[in-house]
C-alpha positions as CSV (number, residue, x, y, z in Angstrom):
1,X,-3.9,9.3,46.8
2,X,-0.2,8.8,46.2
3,X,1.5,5.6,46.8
4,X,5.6,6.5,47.6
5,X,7.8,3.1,46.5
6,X,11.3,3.0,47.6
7,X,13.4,1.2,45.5
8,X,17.1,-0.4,47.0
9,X,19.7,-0.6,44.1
10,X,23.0,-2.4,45.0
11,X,25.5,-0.3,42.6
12,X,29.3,-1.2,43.0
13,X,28.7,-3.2,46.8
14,X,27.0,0.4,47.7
15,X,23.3,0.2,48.1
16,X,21.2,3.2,46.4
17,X,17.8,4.4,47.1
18,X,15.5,5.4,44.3
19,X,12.2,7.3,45.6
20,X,9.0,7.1,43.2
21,X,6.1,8.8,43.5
22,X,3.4,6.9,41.9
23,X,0.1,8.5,41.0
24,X,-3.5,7.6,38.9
25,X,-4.5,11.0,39.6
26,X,-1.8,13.4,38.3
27,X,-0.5,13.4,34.2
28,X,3.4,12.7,33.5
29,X,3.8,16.3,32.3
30,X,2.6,17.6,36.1
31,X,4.5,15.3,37.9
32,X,7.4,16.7,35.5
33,X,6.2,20.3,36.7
34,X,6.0,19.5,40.7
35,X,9.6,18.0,40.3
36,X,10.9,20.8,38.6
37,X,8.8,23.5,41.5
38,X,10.7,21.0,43.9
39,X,14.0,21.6,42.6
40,X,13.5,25.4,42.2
41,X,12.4,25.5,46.2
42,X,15.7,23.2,46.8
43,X,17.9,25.2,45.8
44,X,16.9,28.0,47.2
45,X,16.8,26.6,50.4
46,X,20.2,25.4,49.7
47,X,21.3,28.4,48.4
48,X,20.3,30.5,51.9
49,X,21.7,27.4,54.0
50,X,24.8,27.5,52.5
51,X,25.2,31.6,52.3
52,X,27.7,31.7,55.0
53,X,26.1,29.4,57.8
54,X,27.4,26.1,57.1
55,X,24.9,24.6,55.2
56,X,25.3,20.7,53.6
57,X,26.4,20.3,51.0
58,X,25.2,18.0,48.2
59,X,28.0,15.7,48.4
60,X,30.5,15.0,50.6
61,X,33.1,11.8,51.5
62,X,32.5,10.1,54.9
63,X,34.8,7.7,55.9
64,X,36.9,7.6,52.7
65,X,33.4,6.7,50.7
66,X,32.0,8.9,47.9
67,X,28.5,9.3,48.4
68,X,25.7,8.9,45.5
69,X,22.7,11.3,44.8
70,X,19.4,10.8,45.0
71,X,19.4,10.9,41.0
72,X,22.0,8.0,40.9
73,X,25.0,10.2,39.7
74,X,28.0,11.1,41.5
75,X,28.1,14.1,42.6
76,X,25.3,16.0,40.5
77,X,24.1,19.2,41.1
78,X,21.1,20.7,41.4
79,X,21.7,23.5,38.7
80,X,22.9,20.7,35.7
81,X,19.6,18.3,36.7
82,X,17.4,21.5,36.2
83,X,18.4,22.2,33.0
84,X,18.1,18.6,32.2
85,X,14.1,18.6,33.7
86,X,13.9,21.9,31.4
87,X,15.3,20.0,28.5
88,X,12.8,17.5,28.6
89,X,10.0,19.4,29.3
90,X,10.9,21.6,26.0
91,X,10.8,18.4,23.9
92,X,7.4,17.0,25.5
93,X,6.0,20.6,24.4
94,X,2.7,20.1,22.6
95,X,0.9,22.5,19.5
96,X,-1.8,24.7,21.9
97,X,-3.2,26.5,19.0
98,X,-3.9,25.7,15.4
99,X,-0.9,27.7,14.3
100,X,1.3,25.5,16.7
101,X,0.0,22.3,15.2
102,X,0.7,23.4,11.3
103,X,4.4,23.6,12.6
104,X,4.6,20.6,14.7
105,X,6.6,18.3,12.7
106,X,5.1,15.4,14.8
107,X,1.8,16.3,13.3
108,X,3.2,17.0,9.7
109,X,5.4,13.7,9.7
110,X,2.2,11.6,9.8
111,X,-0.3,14.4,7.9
112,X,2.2,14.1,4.9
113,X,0.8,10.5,4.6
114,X,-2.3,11.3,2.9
115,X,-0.8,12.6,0.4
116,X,0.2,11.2,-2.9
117,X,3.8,12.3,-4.3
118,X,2.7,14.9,-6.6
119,X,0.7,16.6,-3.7
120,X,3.4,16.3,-1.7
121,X,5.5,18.2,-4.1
122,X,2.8,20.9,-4.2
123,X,3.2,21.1,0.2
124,X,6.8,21.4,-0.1
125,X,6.4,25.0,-1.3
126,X,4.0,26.4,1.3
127,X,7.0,27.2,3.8
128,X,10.7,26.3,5.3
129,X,9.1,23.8,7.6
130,X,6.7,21.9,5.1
131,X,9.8,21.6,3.0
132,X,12.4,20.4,5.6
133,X,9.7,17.5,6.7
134,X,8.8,16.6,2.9
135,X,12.5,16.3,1.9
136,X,12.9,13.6,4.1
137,X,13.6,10.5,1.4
138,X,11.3,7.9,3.2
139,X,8.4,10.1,1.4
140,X,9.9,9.4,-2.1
141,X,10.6,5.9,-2.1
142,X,9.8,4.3,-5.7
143,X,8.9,7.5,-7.3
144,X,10.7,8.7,-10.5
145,X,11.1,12.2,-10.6
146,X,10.7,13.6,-14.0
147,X,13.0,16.7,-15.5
148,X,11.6,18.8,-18.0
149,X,14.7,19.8,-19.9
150,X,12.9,22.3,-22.7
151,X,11.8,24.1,-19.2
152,X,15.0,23.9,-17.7
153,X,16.5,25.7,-20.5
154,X,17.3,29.4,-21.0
155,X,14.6,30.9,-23.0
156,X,16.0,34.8,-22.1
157,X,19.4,34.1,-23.3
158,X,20.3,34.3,-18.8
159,X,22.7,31.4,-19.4
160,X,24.0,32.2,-15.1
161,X,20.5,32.1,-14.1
162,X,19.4,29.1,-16.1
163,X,22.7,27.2,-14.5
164,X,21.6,27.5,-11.3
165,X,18.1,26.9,-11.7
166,X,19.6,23.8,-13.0
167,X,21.8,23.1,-9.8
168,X,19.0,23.6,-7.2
169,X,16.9,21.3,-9.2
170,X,20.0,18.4,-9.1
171,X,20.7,19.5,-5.3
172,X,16.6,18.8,-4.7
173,X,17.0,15.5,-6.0
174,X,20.2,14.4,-3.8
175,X,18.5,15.9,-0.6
176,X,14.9,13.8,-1.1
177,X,17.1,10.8,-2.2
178,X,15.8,9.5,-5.0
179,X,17.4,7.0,-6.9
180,X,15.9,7.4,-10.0
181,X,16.0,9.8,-12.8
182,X,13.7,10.5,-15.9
183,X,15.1,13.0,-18.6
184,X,12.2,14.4,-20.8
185,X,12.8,15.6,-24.1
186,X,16.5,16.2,-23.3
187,X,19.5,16.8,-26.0
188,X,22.7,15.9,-25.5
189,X,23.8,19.5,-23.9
190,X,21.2,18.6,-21.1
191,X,22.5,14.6,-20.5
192,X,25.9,16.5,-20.3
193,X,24.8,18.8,-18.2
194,X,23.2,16.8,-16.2
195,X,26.1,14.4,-15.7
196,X,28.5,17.6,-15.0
197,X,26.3,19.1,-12.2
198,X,24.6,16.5,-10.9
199,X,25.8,15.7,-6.9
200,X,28.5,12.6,-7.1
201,X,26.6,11.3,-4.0
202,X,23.3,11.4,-5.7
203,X,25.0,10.0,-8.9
204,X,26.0,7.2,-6.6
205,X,22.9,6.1,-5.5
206,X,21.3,6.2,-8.6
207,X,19.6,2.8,-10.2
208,X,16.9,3.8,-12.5
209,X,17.7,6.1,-15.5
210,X,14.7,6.5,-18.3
211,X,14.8,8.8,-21.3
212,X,11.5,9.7,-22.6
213,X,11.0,11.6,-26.4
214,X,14.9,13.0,-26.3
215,X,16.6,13.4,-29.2
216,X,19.6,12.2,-27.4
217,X,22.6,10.6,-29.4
218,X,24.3,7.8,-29.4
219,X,27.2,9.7,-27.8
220,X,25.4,11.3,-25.4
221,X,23.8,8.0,-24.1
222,X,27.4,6.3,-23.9
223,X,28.3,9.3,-21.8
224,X,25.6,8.9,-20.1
225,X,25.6,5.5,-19.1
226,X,29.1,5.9,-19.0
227,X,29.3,7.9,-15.9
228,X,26.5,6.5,-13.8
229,X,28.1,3.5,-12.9
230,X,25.5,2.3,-10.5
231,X,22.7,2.0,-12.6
232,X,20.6,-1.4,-13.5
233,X,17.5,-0.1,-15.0
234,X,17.5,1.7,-18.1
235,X,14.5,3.2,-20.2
236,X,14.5,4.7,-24.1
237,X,11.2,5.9,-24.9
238,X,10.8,7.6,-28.3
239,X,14.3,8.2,-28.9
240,X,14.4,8.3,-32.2
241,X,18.2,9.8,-32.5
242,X,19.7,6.0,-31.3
243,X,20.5,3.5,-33.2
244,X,22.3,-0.4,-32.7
245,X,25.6,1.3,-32.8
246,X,25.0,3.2,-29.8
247,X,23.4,0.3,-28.0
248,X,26.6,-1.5,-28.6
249,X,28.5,1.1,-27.6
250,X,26.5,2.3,-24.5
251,X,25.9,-1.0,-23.0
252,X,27.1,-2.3,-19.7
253,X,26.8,-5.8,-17.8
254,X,25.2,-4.3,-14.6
255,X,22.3,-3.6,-16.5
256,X,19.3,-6.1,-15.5
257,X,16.2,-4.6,-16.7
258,X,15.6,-2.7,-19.8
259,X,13.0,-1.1,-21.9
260,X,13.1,0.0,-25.3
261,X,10.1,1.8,-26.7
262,X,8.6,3.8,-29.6
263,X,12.4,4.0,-30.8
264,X,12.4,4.1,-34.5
265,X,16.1,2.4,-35.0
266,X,15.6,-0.2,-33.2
267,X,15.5,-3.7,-34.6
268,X,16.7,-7.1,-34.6
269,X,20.4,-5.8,-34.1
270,X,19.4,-3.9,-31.2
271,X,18.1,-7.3,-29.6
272,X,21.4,-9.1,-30.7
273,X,22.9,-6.3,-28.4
274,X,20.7,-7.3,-25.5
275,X,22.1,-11.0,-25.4
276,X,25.5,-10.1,-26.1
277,X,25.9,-7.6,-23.5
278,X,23.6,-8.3,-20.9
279,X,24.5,-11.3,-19.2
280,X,22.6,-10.6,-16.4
281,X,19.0,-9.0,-18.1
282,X,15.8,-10.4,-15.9
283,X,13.4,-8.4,-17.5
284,X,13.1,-6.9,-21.2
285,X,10.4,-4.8,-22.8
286,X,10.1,-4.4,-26.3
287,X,8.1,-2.6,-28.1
288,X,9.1,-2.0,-32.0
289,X,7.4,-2.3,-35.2
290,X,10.5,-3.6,-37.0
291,X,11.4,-7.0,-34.8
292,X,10.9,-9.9,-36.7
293,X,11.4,-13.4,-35.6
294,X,14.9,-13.2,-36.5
295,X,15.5,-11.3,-33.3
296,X,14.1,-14.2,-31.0
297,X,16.8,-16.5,-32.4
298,X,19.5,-14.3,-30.9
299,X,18.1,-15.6,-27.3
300,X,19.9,-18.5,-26.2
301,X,21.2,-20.7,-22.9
302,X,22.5,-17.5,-21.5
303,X,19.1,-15.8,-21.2
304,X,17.4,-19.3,-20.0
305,X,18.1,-18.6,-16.2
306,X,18.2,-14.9,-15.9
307,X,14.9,-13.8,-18.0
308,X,12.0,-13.8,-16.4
309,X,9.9,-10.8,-17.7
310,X,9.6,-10.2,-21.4
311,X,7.0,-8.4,-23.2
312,X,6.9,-7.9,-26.1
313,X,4.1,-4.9,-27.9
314,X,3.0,-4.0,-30.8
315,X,5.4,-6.5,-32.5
316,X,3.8,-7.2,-35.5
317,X,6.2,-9.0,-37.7
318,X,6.7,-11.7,-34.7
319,X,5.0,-15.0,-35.6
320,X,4.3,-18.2,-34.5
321,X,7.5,-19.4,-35.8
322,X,9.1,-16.7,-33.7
323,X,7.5,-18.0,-30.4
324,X,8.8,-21.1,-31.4
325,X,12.4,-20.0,-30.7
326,X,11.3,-18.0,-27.4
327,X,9.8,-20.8,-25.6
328,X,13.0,-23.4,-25.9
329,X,15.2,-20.3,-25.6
330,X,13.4,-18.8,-22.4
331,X,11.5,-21.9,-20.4
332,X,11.3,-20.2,-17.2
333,X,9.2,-16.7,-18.0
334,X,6.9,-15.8,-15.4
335,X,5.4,-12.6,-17.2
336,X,4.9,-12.9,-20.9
337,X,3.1,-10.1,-22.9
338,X,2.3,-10.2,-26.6
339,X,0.2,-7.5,-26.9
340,X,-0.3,-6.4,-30.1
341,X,1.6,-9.1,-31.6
342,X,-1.2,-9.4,-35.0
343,X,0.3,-12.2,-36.0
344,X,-0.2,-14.6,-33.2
345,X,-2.8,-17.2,-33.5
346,X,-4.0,-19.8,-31.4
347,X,-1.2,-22.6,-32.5
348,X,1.4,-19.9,-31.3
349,X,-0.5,-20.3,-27.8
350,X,-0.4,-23.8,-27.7
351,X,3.2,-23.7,-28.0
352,X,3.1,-20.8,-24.9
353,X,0.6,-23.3,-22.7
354,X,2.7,-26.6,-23.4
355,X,6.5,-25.0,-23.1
356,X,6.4,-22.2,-20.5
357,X,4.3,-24.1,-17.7
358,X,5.7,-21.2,-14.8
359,X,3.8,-18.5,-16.0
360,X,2.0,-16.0,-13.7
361,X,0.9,-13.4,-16.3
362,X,0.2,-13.5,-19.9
363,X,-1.5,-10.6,-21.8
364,X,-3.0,-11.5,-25.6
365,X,-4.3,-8.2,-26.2
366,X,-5.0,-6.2,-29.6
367,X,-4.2,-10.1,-30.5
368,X,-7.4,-10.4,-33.1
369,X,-6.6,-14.4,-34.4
370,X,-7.2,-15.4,-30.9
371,X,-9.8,-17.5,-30.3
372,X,-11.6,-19.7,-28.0
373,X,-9.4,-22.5,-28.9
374,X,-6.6,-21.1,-27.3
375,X,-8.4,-20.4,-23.8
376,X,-8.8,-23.8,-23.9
377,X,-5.1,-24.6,-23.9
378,X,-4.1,-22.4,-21.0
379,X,-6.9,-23.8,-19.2
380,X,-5.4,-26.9,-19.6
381,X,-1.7,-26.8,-19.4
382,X,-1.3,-23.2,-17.8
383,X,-2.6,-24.1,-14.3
384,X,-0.1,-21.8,-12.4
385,X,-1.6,-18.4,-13.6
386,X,-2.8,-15.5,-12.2
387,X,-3.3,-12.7,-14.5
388,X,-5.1,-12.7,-17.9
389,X,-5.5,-9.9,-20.4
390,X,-7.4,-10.0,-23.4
391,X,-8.8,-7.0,-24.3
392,X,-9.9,-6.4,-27.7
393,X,-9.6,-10.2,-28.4
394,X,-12.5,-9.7,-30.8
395,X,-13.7,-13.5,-30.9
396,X,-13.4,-14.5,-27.3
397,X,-17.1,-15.6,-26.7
398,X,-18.8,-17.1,-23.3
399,X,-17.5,-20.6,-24.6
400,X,-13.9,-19.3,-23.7
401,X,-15.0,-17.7,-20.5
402,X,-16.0,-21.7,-19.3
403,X,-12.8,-22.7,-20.0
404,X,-10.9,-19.8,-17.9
405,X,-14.0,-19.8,-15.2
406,X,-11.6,-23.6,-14.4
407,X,-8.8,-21.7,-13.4
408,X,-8.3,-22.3,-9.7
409,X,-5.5,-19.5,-9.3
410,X,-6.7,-16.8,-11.5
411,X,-6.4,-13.1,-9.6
412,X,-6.7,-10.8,-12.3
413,X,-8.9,-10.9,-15.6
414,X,-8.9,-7.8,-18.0
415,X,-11.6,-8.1,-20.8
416,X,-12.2,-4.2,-21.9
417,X,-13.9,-4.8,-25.7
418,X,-14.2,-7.9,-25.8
419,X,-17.6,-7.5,-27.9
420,X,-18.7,-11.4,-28.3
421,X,-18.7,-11.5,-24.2
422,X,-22.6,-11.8,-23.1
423,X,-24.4,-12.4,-19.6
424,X,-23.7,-15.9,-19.9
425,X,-20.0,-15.6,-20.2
426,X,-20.4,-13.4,-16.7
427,X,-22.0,-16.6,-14.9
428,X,-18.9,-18.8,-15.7
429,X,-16.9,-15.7,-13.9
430,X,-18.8,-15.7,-11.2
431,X,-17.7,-19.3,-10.1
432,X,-14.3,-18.2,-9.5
433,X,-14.1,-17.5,-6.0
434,X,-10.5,-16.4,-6.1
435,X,-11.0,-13.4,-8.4
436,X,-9.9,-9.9,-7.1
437,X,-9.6,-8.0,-10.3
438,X,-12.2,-8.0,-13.1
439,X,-12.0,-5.7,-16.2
440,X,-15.8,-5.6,-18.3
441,X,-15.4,-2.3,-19.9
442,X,-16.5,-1.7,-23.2
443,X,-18.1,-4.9,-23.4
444,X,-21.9,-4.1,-25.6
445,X,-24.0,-6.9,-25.3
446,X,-23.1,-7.8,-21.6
447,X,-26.6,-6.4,-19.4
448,X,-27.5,-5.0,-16.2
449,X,-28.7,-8.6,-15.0
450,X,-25.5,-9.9,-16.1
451,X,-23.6,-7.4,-14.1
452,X,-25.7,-7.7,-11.1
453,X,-24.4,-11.1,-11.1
454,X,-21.3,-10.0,-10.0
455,X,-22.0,-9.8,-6.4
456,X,-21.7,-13.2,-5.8
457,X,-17.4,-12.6,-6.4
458,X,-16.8,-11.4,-2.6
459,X,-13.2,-11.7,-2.9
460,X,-13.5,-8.7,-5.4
461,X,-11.4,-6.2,-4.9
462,X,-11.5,-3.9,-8.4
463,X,-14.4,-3.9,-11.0
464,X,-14.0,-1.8,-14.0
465,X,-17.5,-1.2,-16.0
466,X,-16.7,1.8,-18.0
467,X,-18.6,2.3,-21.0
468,X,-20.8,-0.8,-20.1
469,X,-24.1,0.3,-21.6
470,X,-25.7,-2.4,-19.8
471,X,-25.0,0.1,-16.5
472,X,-27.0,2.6,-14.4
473,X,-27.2,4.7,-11.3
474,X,-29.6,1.9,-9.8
475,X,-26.6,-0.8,-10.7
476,X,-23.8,0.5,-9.3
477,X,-25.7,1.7,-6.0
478,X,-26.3,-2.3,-5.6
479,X,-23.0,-3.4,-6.5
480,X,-21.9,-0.8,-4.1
481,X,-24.1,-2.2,-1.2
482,X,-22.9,-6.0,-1.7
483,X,-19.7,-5.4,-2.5
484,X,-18.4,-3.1,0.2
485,X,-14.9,-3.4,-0.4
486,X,-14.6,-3.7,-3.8
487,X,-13.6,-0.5,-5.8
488,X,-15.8,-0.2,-8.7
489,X,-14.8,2.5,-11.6
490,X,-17.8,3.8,-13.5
């Protein structure tokens, strides 16, 4: 049954009527097929009507007034609203066969999902279609595309073709709009190159520029740096080819995080660079074998409201004397990371717990002259954290899993190879209700009833237990079945 609702619409002091056909029985796509068979037998009546014998027309003026179609529209004709019925039925048009639905970019838009970015690079090859969805940036977003520039190069001396592999690569990047850009193993002929060729608008929007093992120059990072104006987050990774000079040189003020790794040049100068020329720096991460405490002098008032996140790894001339200066310098860190720092000892934590009370994450590991002791005092004083890593803290024994088992707001604890750690350290864990990651691997003398203990953390969300020898097939099927949504990496 159909129900027929006429709707009066008072439009500009002249009343409108609006005829619906409402039905349960019959889908929107045929009532959009009988309306489009209805206009096909309408104008063909209209068409014989007015062949000659004074047929009426569709509008007309009575009385000095200018009527109103059906549809609401002055004076619109049955030929425009067809094309408009066969407009919209185009664009309802739904994938009948499988072949349809591999080309239906509504299918594809939300199939793409699935997919992590390097799969997704992989799809954008099979044809035109896969590519024109997958270039669409919102499938990019926080992914840093990495350029190969030893592959990018000529190797067959085709210096035209090699250009403009070059330029589709750059033009791929601007059309997926990313806004960050890793250069690996790159010279200074590919940082120029890529600075030359490179689309303005996609140098624009870049934020995030990270140079892994180049044996790029000083002069090649100040051009560099030099021409993407827009960018705030800078890596050097193994770049052994820069030194403080260029650091100096290349610096700007907009930068606000920066990471300088595995570069052989770079020392306590480089640092005295950072707090120079970075007035704005939130986050810093260091890792260099030839920082001393020297380099934490150079931190001063500047740095005390704008650094938040420092690590500092595999920092082995740092000392306790040198956490000293950091903790007056820098009282409002939230992430602190010493990994590696051999030197540390369990005063040089006590000075971390009593001075730098915001902290959300502090990692210890590869620290070996940590002890219990200084669990103890950022049980005590560091009340506000929520990620812990000590792995290969040697002598960290059940006695300093008690004191860390206190800590209401602990999320994350990471204690791969710890190898003092037994089944009686595990029950302390197993008080905190609040944990959601939990790192055992590598851990010897820990055993399955230990690790069967785990159950009772329901919040869990991640357990790592590889190379546990305390595990087995039978183990992991029970943590499985009590701890549904936890993911557990053998």
């Amino acid at each position: 049954m159909q129900r027929v609702i006429c709707c009066h619409i008072l439009i500009s002091d002249r009343e409108c009527c609006f005829v619906v056909v409402m039905s349960t029985e019959v889908s929107f796509t045929k009532r959009a097929a009988a309306e489009l068979n209805r206009c096909f037998n309408g104008l063909s009546v209209r068409g014989k009507a007015n062949n000659g014998r004074g047929g009426v027309p569709t509008a007309s003026n009575t009385a000095g007034q200018t009527s109103i179609s059906r549809y609401g529209d002055k004076k619109t004709s049955r030929v425009d609203k067809l094309s408009e019925i066969k407009e919209y039925l185009a664009a309802i048009k739904k994938p009948r066969t499988l072949s349809d639905l591999w080309q239906d970019s509504g299918f594809l838009g939300m199939f793409f999902w699935y997919f992590v970015a390097y799969d997704r690079n992989t799809l954008a090859q099979v044809c035109q279609v896969w590519r024109d969805i997958l270039y669409q940036p919102k499938y990019w977003r926080r992914v840093l595309p990495i350029l190969r520039c030893r592959e990018l190069r000529s190797s067959s001396g085709d210096l035209a073709a090699t250009s403009e592999l070059r330029k589709r690569v750059y033009l791929s990047l601007e059309r997926r709009g990313f806004d960050s850009a890793c250069l690996f193993g790159a010279n200074d002929e590919d940082v120029y190159d890529f600075v030359s060729n490179c689309p303005a608008s996609h140098v624009r929007h870049l934020r995030h520029v990270a140079l892994r093992c180049c044996n790029v120059t000083d002069k090649g990072l100040e051009a560099l740096l030099e021409t993407l104006q827009a960018v705030t987050q800078l890596e050097l990774f193994g770049c052994n080819e820069i030194t403080d000079a260029g650091l100096w040189a290349s610096f700007s003020p907009r930068i606000v995080s920066l990471t300088l790794a595995d570069c052989i040049n770079i020392a306590d100068e480089s640092v005295a660079a950072v707090t120079q020329l970075l007035p704005s720096l939130y986050e810093l991460n260091i890792q260099a074998y030839h920082v001393t405490d020297a380099a934490l002098a150079f931190f001063g008032p500047r740095q005390s409201a704008t650094v938040i996140i420092l690590r500092l790894r595999s920092c082995w001339e740092i000392t306790n004397q040198g956490l000293l200066n950091l903790v007056h310098a820098l009282p409002n860190l939230s992430v602190l990371s010493l990994s590696g720092c051999s030197k540390i000892t369990d005063d040089g934590v006590e000075l971390v717990a009593e001075n730098l009370r915001q902290l959300r994450s502090l990692d210890l590991s590869w620290c070996p002259r940590i002890t219990d002791a200084a669990l103890e005092y950022i049980a005590c004083d560091l009340t506000q954290l929520e990620e812990m890593t000590l792995d290969r803290c040697m002598h960290v024994s059940d006695i300093g899993l008690g004191y860390l088992s206190t800590m209401a707001n602990l999320c994350a604890l990471y204690l791969r190879w710890c190898s003092q750690i037994r089944d009686f350290g595990i029950q302390h864990l197993c008080s905190m209700r609040h944990l959601q990651i939990l790192s055992l691997a590598g851990c010897p003398l820990i055993t399955s009833v230990g690790l069967s203990s785990v159950v009772q953390l329901r919040h869990l969300q991640e357990l790592e237990l590889t190379n546990c020898p305390g595990t087995s097939a039978e183990l992991f099927d029970y943590l499985r079945e009590n701890l549904p949504n936890c993911m557990i990496i053998e």
